[in-house]
C-alpha positions, 0 to 999 in steps of 0.5 A, a space after each residue: 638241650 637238643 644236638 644239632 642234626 649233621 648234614 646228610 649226604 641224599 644217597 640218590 643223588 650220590 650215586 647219579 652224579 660225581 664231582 670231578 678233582 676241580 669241582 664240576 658236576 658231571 651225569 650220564 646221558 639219558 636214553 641208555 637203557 633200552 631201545 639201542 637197536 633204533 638208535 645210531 653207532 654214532 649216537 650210541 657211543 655219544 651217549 656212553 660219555 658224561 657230560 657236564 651239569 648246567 650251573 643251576 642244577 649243579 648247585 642243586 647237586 653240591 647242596 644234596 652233597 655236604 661233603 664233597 667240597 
């Protein structure tokens, strides 16, 4: 008779989003990488911040992620 598989936890995705103490998903902003010169102080320091996942998505998250919860 075969084990069950445990649930493992996608690398990928643990290392783009955290999960906050009351269980929001939160992610960097794109555009952070390259090109800063072209883009603005204000942008600049809007894009430092993270900011919260939509519902859909987070879903997604929590799934890839069996032992955050």
């Amino acid at each position: 008779m075969r084990r069950a598989r445990a649930p493992k936890t996608k690398k990928s995705v643990a290392k783009r989003f955290k999960i906050t103490a009351r269980g929001k998903v939160m992610r960097s902003r794109a555009g952070r990488r390259h090109l800063l010169q072209s883009k603005g102080p204000g942008r600049r320091r809007s894009l430092r911040k993270s900011v919260e996942v939509g519902p859909t998505d987070a879903h997604r998250v929590l799934a890839s992620l069996p032992f955050t919860r």
